[in-house]
ROFI-386407 format. One record per residue (C-alpha): y, x, z; residue number from 1. Coordinates in pm, whole numbers. Example, Ala and Ser with C-alpha at 12.3 -4.5 7.8 and 13.67 -1.06 7.14 Angstrom:
<<-450,1230,780>,1>
<<-106,1367,714>,2>
// end
This chain:
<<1865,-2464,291>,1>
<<1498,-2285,318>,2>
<<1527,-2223,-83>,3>
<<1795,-2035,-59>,4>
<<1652,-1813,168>,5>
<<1429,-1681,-88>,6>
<<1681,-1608,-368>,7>
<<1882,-1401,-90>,8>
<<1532,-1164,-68>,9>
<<1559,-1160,-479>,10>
<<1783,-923,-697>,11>
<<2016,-1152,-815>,12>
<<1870,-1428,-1030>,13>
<<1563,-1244,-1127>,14>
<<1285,-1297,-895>,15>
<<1110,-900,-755>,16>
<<780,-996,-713>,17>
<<743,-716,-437>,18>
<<998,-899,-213>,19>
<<893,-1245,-283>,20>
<<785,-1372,54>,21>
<<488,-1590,-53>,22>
<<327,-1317,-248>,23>
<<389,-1076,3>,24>
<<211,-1293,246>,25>
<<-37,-1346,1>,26>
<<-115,-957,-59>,27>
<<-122,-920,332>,28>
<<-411,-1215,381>,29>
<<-604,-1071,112>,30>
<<-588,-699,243>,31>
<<-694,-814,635>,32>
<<-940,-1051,476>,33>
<<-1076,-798,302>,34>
<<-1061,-571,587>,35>
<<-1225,-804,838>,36>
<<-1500,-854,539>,37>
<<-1603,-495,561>,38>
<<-1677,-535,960>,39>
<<-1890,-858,937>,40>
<<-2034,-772,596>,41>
<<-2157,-435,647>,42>
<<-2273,-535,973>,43>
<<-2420,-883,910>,44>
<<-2449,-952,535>,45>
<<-2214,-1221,564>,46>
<<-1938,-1336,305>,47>
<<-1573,-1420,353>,48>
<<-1678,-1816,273>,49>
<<-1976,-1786,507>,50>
<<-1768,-1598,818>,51>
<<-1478,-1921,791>,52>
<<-1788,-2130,797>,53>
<<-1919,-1984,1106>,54>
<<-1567,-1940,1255>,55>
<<-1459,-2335,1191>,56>
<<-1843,-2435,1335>,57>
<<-1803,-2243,1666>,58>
<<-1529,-2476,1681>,59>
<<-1692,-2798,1656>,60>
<<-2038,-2945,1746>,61>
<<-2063,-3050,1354>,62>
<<-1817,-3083,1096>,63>
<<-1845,-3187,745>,64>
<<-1833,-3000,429>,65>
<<-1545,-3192,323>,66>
<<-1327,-3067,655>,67>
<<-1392,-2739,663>,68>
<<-1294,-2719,279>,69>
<<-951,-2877,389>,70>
<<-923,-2643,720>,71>
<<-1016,-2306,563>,72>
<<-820,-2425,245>,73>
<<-1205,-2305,73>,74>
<<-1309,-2549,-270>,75>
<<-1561,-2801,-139>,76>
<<-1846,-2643,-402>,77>
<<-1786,-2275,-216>,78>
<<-1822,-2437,119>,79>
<<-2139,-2641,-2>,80>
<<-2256,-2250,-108>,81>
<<-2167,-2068,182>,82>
<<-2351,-2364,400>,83>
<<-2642,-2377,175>,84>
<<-2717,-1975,215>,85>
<<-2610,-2008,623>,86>
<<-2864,-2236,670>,87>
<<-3106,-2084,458>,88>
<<-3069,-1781,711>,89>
<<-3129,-1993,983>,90>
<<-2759,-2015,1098>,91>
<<-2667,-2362,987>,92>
<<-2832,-2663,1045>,93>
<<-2768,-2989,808>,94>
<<-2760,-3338,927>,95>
<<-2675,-3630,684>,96>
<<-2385,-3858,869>,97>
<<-2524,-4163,1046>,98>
<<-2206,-4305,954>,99>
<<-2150,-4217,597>,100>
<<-2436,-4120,447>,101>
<<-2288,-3931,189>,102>
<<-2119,-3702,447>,103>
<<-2328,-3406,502>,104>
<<-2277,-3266,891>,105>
<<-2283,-2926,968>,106>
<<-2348,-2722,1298>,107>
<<-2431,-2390,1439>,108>
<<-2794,-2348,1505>,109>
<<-2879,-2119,1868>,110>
<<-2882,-1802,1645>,111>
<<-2529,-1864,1431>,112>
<<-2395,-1944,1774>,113>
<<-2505,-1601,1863>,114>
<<-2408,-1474,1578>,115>
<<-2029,-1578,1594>,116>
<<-2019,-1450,1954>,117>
<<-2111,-1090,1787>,118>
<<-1842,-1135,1533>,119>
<<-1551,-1303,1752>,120>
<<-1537,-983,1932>,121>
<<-1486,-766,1631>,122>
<<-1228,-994,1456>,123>
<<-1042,-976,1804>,124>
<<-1055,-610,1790>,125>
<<-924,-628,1458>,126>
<<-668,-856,1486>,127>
<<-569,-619,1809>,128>
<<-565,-322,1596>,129>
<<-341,-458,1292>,130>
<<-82,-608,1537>,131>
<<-85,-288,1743>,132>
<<73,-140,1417>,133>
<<390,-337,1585>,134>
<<618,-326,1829>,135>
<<523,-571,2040>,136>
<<831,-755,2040>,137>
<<799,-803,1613>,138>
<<413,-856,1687>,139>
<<518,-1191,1872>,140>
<<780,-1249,1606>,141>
<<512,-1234,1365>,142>
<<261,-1472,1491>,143>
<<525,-1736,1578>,144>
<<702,-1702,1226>,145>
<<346,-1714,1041>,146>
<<259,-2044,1254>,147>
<<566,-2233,1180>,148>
<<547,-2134,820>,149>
<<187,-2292,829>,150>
<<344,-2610,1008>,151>
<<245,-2548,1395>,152>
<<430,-2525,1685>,153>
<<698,-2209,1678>,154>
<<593,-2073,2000>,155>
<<243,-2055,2053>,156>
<<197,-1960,2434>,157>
<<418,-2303,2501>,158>
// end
């Protein structure tokens, strides 16, 4: 069973924070966050919420508010933010949804398009760097074990 699991990781019945998976995981995504915030910040003036923004845009032609909350696991009022200052920079553009007008659309204007091709590279770079830390075979370990956790596919070359 995948509870037990945990307990095995614990000494004895008392949970040790320091070895409790989830909060390990959580420390680690905080610390590369962080790290990947000094690159784009320093460089760009742009904030953790406004970088996933950016990133989850590049992805789509436009996307609501309300998705991009649910993808980047962001609260919808720090996405609203984080779109409202992006598009005050000239990054975003805002469309009300044809559709359902009380869906607000986002995209990437020519310059946040531009923009996210400047940072893509150096959050490759990163990622490069942190997994280079690993063996290679442990690297691949990594990835797969962190995407099943998050409920993709195991193996994600196929």
């Amino acid at each position: 069973m995948f509870y037990g699991y945990a307990a095995s990781m614990t000494t004895g019945d008392k949970l040790d924070l320091e070895c409790f998976l989830p909060y390990q995981l959580n420390v680690l995504a905080a610390r590369l966050s962080r790290g990947l915030a000094q690159i784009y910040q320093q460089r760009f003036g742009i904030s953790i919420p406004e970088w996933r923004v950016i990133a989850h845009l590049a992805r789509e032609n436009a996307i609501s508010v309300r998705e991009i909350a649910a993808r980047v696991d962001m609260d919808k009022p720090k996405v609203t933010r984080a779109a409202q200052r992006l598009e005050g920079a000239g990054l975003v553009s805002k469309k009300v949804d044809a559709g359902d007008r009380r869906l607000v659309m986002l995209a990437l204007t020519a310059r946040g398009r531009q923009l996210y091709g400047e940072i893509e590279g150096l959050a490759l770079a990163y990622e490069r760097d942190m997994l280079a830390r690993l063996p290679a075979d442990m690297a691949a370990s990594l990835r797969a074990g962190v995407m099943r956790l998050n409920g993709g596919d195991e193996d994600p070359a196929g």
